[in-house]
RODO-548180 format. One record per residue: residue number from 1; residue in three letters; x, y, z of N, C-alpha, C in turn. Coordinates in steps of 0.05 Angstrom, whole numbers. Each point is the difference from the previous one (the first is absolute). Example, Ala and Ser with C-alpha at 12.3 -4.5 7.8 and 13.67 -1.06 7.14 Angstrom:
% residues 2
(rec 1, 'Ala', (264, -114, 156), (-18, 24, 0), (18, 24, 0)) (rec 2, 'Ser', (-7, 21, -14), (16, 24, 1), (-15, 22, 14)) 
This chain:
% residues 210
(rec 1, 'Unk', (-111, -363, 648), (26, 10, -10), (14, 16, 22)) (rec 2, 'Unk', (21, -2, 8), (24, 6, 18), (4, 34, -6)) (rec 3, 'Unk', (-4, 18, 10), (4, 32, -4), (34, 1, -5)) (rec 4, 'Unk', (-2, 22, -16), (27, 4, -10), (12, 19, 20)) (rec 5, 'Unk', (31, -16, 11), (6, 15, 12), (21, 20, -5)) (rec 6, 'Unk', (2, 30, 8), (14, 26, -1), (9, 10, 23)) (rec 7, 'Unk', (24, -8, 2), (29, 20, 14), (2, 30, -8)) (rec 8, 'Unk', (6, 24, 14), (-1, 19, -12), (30, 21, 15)) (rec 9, 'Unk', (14, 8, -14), (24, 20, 8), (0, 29, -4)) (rec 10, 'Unk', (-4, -4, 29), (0, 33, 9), (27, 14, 12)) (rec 11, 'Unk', (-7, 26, -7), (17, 23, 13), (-7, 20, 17)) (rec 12, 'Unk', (-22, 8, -3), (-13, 26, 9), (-23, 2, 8)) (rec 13, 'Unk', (-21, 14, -4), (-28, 10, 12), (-15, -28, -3)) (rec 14, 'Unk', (-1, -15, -28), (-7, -16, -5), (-33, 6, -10)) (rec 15, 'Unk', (-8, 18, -15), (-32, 7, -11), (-6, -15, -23)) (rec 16, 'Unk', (29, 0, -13), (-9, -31, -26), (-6, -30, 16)) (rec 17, 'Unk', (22, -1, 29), (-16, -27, 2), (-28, 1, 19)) (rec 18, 'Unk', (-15, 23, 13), (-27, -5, -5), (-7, 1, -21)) (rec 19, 'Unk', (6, 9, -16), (-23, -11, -27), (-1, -23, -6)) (rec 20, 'Unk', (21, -11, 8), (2, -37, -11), (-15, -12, 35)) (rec 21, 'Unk', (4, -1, 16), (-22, -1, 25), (-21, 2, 0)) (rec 22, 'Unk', (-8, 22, -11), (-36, 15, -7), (-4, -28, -23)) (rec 23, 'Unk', (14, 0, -16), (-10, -20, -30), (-2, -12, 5)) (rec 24, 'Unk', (23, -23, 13), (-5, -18, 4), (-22, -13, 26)) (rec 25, 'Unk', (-11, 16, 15), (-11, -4, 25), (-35, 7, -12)) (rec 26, 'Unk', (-7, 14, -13), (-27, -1, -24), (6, -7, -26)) (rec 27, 'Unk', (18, -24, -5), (0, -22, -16), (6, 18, -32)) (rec 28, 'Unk', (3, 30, 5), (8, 9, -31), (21, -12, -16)) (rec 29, 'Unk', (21, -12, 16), (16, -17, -13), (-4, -23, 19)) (rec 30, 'Unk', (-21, -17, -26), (-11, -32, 14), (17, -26, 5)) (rec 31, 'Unk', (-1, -5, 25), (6, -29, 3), (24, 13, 4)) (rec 32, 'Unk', (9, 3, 18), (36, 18, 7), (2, 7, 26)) (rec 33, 'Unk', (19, 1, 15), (10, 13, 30), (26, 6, 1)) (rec 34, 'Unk', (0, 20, 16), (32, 1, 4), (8, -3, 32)) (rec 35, 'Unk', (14, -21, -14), (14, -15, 24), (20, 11, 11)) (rec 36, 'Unk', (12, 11, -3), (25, 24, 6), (12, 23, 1)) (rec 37, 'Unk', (7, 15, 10), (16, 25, -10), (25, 2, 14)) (rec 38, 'Unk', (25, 8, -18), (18, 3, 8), (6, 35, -6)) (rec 39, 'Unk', (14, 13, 18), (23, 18, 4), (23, 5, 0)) (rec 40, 'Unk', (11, 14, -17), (31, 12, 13), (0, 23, 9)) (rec 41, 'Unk', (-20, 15, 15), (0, 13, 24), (-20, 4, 29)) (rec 42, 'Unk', (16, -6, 14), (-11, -9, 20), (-23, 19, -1)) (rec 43, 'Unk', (-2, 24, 8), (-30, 22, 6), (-7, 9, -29)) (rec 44, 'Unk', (-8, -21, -18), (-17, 7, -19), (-19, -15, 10)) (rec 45, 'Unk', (-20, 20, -3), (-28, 5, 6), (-18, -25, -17)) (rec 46, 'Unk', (4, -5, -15), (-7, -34, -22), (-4, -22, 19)) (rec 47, 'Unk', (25, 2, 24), (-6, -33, 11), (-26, 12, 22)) (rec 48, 'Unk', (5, 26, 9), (-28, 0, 15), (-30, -1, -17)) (rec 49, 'Unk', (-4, 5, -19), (-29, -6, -14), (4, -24, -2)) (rec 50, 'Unk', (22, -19, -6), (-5, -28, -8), (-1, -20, 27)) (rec 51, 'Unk', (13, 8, 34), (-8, -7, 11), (-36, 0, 11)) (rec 52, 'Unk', (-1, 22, -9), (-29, 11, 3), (-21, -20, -2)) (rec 53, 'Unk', (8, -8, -30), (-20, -23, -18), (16, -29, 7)) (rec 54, 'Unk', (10, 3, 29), (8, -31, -1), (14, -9, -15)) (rec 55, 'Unk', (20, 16, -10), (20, -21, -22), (27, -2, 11)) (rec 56, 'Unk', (14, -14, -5), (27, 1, 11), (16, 12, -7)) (rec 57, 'Unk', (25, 8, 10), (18, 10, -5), (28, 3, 10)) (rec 58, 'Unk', (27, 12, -21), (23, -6, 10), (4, 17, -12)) (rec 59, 'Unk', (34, 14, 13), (16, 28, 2), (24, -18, -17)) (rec 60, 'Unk', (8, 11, -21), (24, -10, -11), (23, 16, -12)) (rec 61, 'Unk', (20, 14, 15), (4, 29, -3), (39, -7, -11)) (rec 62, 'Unk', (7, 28, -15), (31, -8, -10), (17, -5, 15)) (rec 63, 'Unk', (-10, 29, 27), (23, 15, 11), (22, -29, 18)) (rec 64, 'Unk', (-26, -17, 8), (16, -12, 8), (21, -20, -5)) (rec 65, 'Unk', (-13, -8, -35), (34, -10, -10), (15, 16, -5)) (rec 66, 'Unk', (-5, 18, 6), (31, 18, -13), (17, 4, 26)) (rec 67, 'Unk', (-15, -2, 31), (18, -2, 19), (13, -24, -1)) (rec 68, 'Unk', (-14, -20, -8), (7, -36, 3), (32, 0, -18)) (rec 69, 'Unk', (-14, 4, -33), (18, 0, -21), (20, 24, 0)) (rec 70, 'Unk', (4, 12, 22), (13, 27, -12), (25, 2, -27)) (rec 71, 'Unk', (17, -24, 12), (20, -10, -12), (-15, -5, -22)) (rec 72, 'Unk', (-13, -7, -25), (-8, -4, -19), (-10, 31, -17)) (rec 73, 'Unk', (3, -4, -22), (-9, 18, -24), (-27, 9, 14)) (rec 74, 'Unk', (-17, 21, -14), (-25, 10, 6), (-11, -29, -31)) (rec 75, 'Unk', (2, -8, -25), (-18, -18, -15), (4, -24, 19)) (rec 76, 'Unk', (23, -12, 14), (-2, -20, 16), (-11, -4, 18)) (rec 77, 'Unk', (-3, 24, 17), (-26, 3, 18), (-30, -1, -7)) (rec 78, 'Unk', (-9, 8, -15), (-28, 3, -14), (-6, -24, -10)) (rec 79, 'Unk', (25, -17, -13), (-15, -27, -11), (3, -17, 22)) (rec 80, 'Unk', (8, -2, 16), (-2, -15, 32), (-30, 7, 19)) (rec 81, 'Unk', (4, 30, -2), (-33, 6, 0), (-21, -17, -11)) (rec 82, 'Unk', (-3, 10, -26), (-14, -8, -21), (-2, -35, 6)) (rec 83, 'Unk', (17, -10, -4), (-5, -30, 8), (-11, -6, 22)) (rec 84, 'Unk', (1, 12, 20), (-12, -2, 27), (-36, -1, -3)) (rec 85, 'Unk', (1, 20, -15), (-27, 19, -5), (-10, -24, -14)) (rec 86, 'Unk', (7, -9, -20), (-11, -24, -18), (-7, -21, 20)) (rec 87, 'Unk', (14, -8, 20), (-3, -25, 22), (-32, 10, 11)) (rec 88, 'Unk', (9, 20, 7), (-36, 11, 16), (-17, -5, -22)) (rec 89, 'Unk', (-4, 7, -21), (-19, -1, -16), (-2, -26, -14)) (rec 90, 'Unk', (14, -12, 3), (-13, -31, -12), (-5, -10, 23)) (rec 91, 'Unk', (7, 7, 27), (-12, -19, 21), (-37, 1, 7)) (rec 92, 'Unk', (3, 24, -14), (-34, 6, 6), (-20, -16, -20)) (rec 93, 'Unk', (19, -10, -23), (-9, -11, -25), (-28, 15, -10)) (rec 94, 'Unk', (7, 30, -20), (-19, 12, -5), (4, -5, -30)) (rec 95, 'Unk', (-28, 2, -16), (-2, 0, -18), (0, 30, -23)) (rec 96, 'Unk', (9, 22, 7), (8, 25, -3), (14, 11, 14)) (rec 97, 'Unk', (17, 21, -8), (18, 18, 13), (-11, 25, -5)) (rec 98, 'Unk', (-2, 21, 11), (-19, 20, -6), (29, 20, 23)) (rec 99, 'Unk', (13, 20, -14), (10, 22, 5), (-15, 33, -5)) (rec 100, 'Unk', (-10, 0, 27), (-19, 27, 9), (15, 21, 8)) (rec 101, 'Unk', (11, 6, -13), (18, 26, 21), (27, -12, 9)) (rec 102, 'Unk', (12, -10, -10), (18, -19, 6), (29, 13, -4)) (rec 103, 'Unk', (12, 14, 21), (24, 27, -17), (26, -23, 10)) (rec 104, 'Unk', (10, -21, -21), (21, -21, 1), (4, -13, -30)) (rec 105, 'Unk', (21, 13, -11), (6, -22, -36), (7, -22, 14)) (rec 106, 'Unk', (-23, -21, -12), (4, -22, 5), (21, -19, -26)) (rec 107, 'Unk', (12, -11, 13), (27, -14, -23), (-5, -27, -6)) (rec 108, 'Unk', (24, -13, -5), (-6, -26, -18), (-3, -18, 24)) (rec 109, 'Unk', (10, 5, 23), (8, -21, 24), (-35, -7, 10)) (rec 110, 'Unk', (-15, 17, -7), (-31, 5, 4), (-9, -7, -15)) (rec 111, 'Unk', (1, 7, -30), (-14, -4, -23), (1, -29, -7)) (rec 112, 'Unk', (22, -18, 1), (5, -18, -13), (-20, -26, 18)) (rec 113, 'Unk', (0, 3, 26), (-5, -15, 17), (-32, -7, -5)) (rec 114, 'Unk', (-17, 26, 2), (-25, -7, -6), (0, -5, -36)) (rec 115, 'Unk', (4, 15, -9), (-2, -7, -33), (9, -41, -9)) (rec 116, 'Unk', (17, -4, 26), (3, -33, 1), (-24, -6, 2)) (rec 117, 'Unk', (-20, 15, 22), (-15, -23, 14), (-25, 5, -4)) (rec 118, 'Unk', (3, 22, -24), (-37, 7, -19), (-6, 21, 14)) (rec 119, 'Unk', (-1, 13, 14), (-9, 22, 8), (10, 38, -6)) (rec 120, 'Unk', (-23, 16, -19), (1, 7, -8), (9, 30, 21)) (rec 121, 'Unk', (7, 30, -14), (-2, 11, 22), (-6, 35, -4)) (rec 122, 'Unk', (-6, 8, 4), (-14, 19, -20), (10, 26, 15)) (rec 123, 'Unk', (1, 24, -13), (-5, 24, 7), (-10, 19, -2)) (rec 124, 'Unk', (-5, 24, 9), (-15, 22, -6), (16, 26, -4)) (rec 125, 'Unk', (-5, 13, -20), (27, 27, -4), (-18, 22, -16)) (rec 126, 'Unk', (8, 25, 19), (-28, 16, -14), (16, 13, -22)) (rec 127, 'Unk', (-4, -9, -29), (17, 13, -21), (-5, -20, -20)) (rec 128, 'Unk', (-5, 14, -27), (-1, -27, -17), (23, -14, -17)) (rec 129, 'Unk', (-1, -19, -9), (17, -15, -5), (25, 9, -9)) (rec 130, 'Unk', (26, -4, 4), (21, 8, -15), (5, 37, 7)) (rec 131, 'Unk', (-22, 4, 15), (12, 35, 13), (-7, 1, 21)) (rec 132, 'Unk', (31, 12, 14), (2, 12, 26), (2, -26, 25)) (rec 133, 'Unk', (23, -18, -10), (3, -24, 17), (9, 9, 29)) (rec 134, 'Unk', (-10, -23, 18), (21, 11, 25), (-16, 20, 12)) (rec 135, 'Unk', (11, 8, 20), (-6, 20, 27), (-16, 28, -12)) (rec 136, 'Unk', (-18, 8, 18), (-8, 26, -2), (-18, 6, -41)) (rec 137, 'Unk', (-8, -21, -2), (-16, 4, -37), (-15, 19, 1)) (rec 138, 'Unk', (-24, 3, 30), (-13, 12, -13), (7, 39, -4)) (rec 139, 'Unk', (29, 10, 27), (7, 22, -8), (11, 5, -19)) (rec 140, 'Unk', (16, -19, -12), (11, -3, -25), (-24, 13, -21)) (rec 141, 'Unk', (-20, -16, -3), (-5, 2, -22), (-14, 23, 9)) (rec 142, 'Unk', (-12, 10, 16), (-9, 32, 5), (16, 16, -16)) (rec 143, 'Unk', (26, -2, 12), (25, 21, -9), (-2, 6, -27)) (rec 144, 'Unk', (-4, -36, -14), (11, -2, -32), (-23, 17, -13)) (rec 145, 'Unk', (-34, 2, 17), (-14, 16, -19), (5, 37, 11)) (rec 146, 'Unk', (14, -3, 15), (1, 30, 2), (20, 12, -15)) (rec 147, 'Unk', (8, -25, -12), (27, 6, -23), (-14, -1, -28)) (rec 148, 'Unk', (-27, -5, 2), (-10, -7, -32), (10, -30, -11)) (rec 149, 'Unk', (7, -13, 15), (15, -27, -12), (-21, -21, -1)) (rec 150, 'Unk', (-21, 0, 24), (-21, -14, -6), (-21, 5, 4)) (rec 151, 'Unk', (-20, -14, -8), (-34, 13, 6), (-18, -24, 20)) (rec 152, 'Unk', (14, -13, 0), (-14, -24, 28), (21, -21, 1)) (rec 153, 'Unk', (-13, -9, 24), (20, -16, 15), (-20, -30, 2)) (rec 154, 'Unk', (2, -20, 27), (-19, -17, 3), (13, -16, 24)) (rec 155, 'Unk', (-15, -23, -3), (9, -19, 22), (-2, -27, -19)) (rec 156, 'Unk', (20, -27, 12), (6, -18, -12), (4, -25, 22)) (rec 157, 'Unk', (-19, -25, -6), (0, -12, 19), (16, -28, -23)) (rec 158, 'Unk', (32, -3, 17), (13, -20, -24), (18, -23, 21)) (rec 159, 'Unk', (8, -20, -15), (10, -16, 9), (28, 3, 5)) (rec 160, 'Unk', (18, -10, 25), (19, 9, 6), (25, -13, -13)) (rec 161, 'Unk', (20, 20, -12), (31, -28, -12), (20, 15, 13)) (rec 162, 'Unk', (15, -3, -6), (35, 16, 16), (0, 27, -13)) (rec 163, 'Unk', (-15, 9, -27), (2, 22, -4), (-21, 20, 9)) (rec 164, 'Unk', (8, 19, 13), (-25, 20, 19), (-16, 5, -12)) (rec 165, 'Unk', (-30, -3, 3), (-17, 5, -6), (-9, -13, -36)) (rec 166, 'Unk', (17, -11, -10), (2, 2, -23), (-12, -32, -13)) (rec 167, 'Unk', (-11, -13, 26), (-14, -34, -11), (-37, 11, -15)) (rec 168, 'Unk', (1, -20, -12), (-32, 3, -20), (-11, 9, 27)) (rec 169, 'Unk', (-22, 29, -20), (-32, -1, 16), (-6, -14, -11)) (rec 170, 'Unk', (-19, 5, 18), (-32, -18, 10), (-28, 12, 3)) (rec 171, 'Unk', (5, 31, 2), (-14, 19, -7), (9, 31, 4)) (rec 172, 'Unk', (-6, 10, -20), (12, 31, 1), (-31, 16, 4)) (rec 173, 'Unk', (9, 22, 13), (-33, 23, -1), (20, 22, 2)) (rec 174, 'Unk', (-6, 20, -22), (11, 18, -5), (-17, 30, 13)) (rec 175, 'Unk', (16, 22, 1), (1, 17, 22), (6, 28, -9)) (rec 176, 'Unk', (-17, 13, -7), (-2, 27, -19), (16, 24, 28)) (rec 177, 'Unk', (10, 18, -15), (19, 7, 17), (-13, 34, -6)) (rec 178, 'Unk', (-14, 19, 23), (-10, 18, -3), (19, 22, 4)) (rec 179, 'Unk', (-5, 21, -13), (9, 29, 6), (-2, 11, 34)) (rec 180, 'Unk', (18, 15, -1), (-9, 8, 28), (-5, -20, 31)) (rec 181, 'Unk', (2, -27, -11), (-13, -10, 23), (27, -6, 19)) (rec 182, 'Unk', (7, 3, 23), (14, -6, 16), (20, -30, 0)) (rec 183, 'Unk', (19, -6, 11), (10, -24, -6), (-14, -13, 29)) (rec 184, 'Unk', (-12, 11, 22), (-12, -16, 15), (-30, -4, -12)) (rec 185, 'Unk', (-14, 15, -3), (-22, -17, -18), (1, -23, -18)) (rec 186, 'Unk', (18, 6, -22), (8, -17, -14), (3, -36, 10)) (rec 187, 'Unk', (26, 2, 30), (-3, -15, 9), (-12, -15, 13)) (rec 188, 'Unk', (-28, 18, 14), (-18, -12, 12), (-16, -20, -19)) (rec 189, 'Unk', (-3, 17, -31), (-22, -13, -18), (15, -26, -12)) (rec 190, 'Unk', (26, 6, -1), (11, -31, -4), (-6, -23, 22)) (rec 191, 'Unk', (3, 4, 16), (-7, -19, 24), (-25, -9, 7)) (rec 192, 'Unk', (-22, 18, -9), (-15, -10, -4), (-9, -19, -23)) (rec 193, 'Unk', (9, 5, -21), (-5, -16, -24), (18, -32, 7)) (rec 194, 'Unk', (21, 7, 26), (23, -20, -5), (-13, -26, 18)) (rec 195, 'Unk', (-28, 17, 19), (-11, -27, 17), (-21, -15, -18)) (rec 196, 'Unk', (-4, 4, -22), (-28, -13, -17), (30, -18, -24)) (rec 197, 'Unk', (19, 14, -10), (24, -15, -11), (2, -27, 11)) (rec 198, 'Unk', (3, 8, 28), (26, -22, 5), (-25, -28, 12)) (rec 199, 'Unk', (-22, 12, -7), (-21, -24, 13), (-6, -21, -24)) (rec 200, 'Unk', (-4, 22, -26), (-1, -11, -32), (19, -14, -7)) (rec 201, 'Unk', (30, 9, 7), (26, -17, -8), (4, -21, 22)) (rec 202, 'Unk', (-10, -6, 19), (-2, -21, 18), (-14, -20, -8)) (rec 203, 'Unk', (-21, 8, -8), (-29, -22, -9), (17, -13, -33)) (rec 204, 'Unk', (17, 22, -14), (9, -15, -27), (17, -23, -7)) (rec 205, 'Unk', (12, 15, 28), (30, -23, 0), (-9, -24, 14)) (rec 206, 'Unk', (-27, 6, 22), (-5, -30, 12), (-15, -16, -24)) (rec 207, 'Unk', (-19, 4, -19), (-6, -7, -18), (20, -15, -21)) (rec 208, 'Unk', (26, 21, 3), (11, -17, -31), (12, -23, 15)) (rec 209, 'Unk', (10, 10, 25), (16, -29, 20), (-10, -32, 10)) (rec 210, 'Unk', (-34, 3, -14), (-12, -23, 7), (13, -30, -20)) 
Protein backbone atom coordinates (compact mmCIF):
# COMPACT_ATOMS: atom_id res chain seq x y z
CA UNK A 1 0.00 0.00 0.00
CA UNK A 2 1.32 3.50 -1.29
CA UNK A 3 1.92 5.89 2.12
CA UNK A 4 -0.35 8.65 2.41
CA UNK A 5 0.93 11.64 1.38
CA UNK A 6 1.00 15.18 3.68
CA UNK A 7 1.83 18.72 2.57
CA UNK A 8 2.02 20.87 5.54
CA UNK A 9 1.67 25.02 5.92
CA UNK A 10 3.73 26.81 7.92
CA UNK A 11 4.41 30.17 9.40
CA UNK A 12 6.64 30.14 12.25
CA UNK A 13 8.84 28.06 14.73
CA UNK A 14 7.12 25.13 13.33
CA UNK A 15 7.00 22.56 16.86
CA UNK A 16 3.54 21.27 15.60
CA UNK A 17 5.23 20.22 12.41
CA UNK A 18 7.85 18.15 14.39
CA UNK A 19 5.35 16.44 15.90
CA UNK A 20 3.95 15.39 12.58
CA UNK A 21 7.92 14.48 11.52
CA UNK A 22 8.58 12.64 14.92
CA UNK A 23 4.99 10.63 14.02
CA UNK A 24 5.34 10.12 11.08
CA UNK A 25 9.13 9.02 10.98
CA UNK A 26 8.23 6.17 14.17
CA UNK A 27 5.20 5.25 12.14
CA UNK A 28 2.71 6.80 15.04
CA UNK A 29 0.78 7.95 12.25
CA UNK A 30 1.18 4.66 9.94
CA UNK A 31 1.80 4.32 6.43
CA UNK A 32 2.20 8.35 5.82
CA UNK A 33 5.08 11.00 4.88
CA UNK A 34 5.27 14.34 4.36
CA UNK A 35 6.27 15.25 1.23
CA UNK A 36 6.24 18.92 1.66
CA UNK A 37 6.19 22.03 3.50
CA UNK A 38 5.26 25.23 2.43
CA UNK A 39 5.78 28.89 3.99
CA UNK A 40 4.68 32.35 3.83
CA UNK A 41 7.67 33.41 5.69
CA UNK A 42 10.77 33.20 4.56
CA UNK A 43 12.86 32.81 8.32
CA UNK A 44 10.31 30.63 9.88
CA UNK A 45 12.16 28.31 11.59
CA UNK A 46 9.55 25.16 10.25
CA UNK A 47 11.35 24.95 6.83
CA UNK A 48 14.65 24.46 8.79
CA UNK A 49 13.42 21.26 10.95
CA UNK A 50 11.76 20.11 7.74
CA UNK A 51 14.87 20.54 5.70
CA UNK A 52 16.52 18.79 8.52
CA UNK A 53 14.40 15.52 7.92
CA UNK A 54 14.94 15.79 4.26
CA UNK A 55 11.72 17.09 3.15
CA UNK A 56 11.20 19.71 0.74
CA UNK A 57 10.26 22.89 0.68
CA UNK A 58 8.93 26.32 -0.67
CA UNK A 59 8.62 30.09 0.49
CA UNK A 60 5.21 31.42 -0.70
CA UNK A 61 4.85 34.87 0.70
CA UNK A 62 1.94 37.98 0.10
CA UNK A 63 4.15 40.86 0.19
CA UNK A 64 5.06 40.18 -3.02
CA UNK A 65 1.71 40.32 -4.80
CA UNK A 66 0.86 43.25 -3.34
CA UNK A 67 3.99 44.94 -4.99
CA UNK A 68 2.99 43.02 -8.37
CA UNK A 69 -0.90 43.74 -7.90
CA UNK A 70 -0.62 47.07 -6.27
CA UNK A 71 -3.20 48.48 -8.56
CA UNK A 72 -5.74 45.86 -7.38
CA UNK A 73 -8.03 45.66 -4.15
CA UNK A 74 -6.21 43.94 -1.00
CA UNK A 75 -9.43 40.64 -1.57
CA UNK A 76 -8.06 40.70 -5.28
CA UNK A 77 -4.76 40.24 -4.23
CA UNK A 78 -5.14 37.38 -1.70
CA UNK A 79 -7.33 35.34 -4.11
CA UNK A 80 -4.49 35.60 -6.86
CA UNK A 81 -2.37 34.53 -3.97
CA UNK A 82 -4.48 31.93 -2.84
CA UNK A 83 -4.76 30.45 -6.36
CA UNK A 84 -1.20 30.44 -6.78
CA UNK A 85 -0.83 28.63 -3.41
CA UNK A 86 -3.47 25.98 -4.68
CA UNK A 87 -1.07 25.39 -7.98
CA UNK A 88 1.82 24.48 -5.46
CA UNK A 89 -0.15 22.17 -3.59
CA UNK A 90 -1.77 20.05 -6.08
CA UNK A 91 1.51 19.88 -7.91
CA UNK A 92 2.93 17.86 -5.07
CA UNK A 93 -0.33 15.72 -5.32
CA UNK A 94 -0.82 15.18 -1.47
CA UNK A 95 -3.31 13.34 -0.01
CA UNK A 96 -3.87 15.87 3.12
CA UNK A 97 -3.48 19.44 3.80
CA UNK A 98 -2.36 19.85 7.30
CA UNK A 99 -2.15 23.77 8.47
CA UNK A 100 0.48 23.92 11.49
CA UNK A 101 0.89 27.27 12.43
CA UNK A 102 -0.22 28.57 9.38
CA UNK A 103 -0.91 32.65 10.15
CA UNK A 104 -2.90 33.17 6.31
CA UNK A 105 -7.15 33.04 5.92
CA UNK A 106 -7.12 30.88 3.36
CA UNK A 107 -10.22 31.80 0.74
CA UNK A 108 -12.32 30.26 -1.87
CA UNK A 109 -9.54 30.75 -4.72
CA UNK A 110 -7.67 27.90 -2.39
CA UNK A 111 -10.48 26.13 -0.98
CA UNK A 112 -12.38 25.35 -4.03
CA UNK A 113 -9.42 24.00 -6.01
CA UNK A 114 -8.45 21.20 -3.70
CA UNK A 115 -12.04 20.51 -2.41
CA UNK A 116 -12.35 19.82 -6.55
CA UNK A 117 -9.65 17.43 -6.43
CA UNK A 118 -10.53 15.39 -2.92
CA UNK A 119 -8.14 16.66 -0.83
CA UNK A 120 -8.97 17.42 2.55
CA UNK A 121 -7.30 20.16 4.75
CA UNK A 122 -7.29 20.52 8.22
CA UNK A 123 -6.38 22.81 11.00
CA UNK A 124 -5.27 23.31 14.39
CA UNK A 125 -6.71 26.32 16.73
CA UNK A 126 -6.07 26.27 20.38
CA UNK A 127 -9.76 27.12 21.57
CA UNK A 128 -12.79 25.09 21.46
CA UNK A 129 -15.27 25.09 19.04
CA UNK A 130 -17.37 28.16 18.30
CA UNK A 131 -15.08 30.35 21.04
CA UNK A 132 -12.53 32.75 20.50
CA UNK A 133 -12.06 32.45 16.56
CA UNK A 134 -9.13 33.98 14.84
CA UNK A 135 -5.82 35.48 16.13
CA UNK A 136 -4.39 35.43 19.63
CA UNK A 137 -7.43 32.55 21.38
CA UNK A 138 -5.45 31.45 23.69
CA UNK A 139 -4.92 35.29 25.46
CA UNK A 140 -8.31 35.79 24.78
CA UNK A 141 -9.56 33.23 26.55
CA UNK A 142 -7.08 33.86 29.56
CA UNK A 143 -8.56 37.39 29.74
CA UNK A 144 -12.28 35.95 29.42
CA UNK A 145 -11.45 33.79 32.73
CA UNK A 146 -9.99 36.59 34.53
CA UNK A 147 -13.33 38.10 33.77
CA UNK A 148 -15.21 35.05 35.29
CA UNK A 149 -16.71 34.40 31.76
CA UNK A 150 -15.10 31.06 31.47
CA UNK A 151 -13.62 28.14 33.27
CA UNK A 152 -11.57 26.31 30.38
CA UNK A 153 -10.58 26.70 27.19
CA UNK A 154 -9.00 23.75 24.75
CA UNK A 155 -7.59 23.00 21.50
CA UNK A 156 -9.45 21.87 18.27
CA UNK A 157 -8.07 20.01 15.47
CA UNK A 158 -10.97 20.85 12.44
CA UNK A 159 -11.36 20.95 8.92
CA UNK A 160 -10.82 24.02 6.96
CA UNK A 161 -14.05 26.18 4.95
CA UNK A 162 -14.01 30.05 4.18
CA UNK A 163 -15.36 30.56 7.56
CA UNK A 164 -12.28 31.03 10.26
CA UNK A 165 -11.84 28.45 12.20
CA UNK A 166 -15.36 27.51 12.13
CA UNK A 167 -15.26 23.91 9.67
CA UNK A 168 -16.24 20.46 11.66
CA UNK A 169 -13.76 19.06 14.34
CA UNK A 170 -12.21 16.17 14.25
CA UNK A 171 -11.13 16.28 17.68
CA UNK A 172 -11.54 18.59 20.58
CA UNK A 173 -9.34 18.16 24.11
CA UNK A 174 -10.48 20.50 26.44
CA UNK A 175 -8.25 22.71 28.76
CA UNK A 176 -9.07 23.61 32.45
CA UNK A 177 -8.11 27.06 33.02
CA UNK A 178 -6.25 27.57 36.58
CA UNK A 179 -6.21 30.36 39.09
CA UNK A 180 -3.28 32.25 39.41
CA UNK A 181 -1.44 30.54 36.70
CA UNK A 182 0.31 32.91 34.34
CA UNK A 183 -0.78 33.39 30.64
CA UNK A 184 2.78 32.11 29.70
CA UNK A 185 2.37 28.90 31.45
CA UNK A 186 -0.89 28.49 30.31
CA UNK A 187 0.53 28.82 26.86
CA UNK A 188 3.26 26.65 27.22
CA UNK A 189 0.77 23.76 28.54
CA UNK A 190 -1.35 24.35 25.54
CA UNK A 191 1.36 23.64 23.15
CA UNK A 192 2.21 20.99 24.62
CA UNK A 193 -1.10 19.23 24.55
CA UNK A 194 -1.25 20.90 20.85
CA UNK A 195 1.87 18.44 19.63
CA UNK A 196 -0.03 15.01 20.74
CA UNK A 197 -3.51 16.99 19.04
CA UNK A 198 -2.40 17.66 15.90
CA UNK A 199 -0.67 14.02 15.53
CA UNK A 200 -4.33 12.41 16.62
CA UNK A 201 -6.21 14.81 14.14
CA UNK A 202 -3.73 13.86 11.39
CA UNK A 203 -4.00 10.04 11.81
CA UNK A 204 -8.25 10.84 11.76
CA UNK A 205 -8.54 12.69 8.78
CA UNK A 206 -5.98 10.28 6.98
CA UNK A 207 -8.22 7.42 8.04
CA UNK A 208 -11.58 8.94 7.05
CA UNK A 209 -9.82 10.04 3.51
CA UNK A 210 -9.12 6.40 2.57
Amino acid sequence: MASKRILVLISGNGSNLQALIDATASHRIPNAKIIHVISNRKDAYGLHRAEKAGISTSYHNLLKYKKQYGDQSVDNIRAIYDRDLAEMVLKNTPDLVVCAGFMHILTDTFLEPLQEAGIPIINLHPALPGQFSGVDAISRAYQAFQRQEVTKTGIMIHYVISEIDMGQPILVKEVELKLGESLEALEQRIHVLEWQAIVDGTKIALARSQ
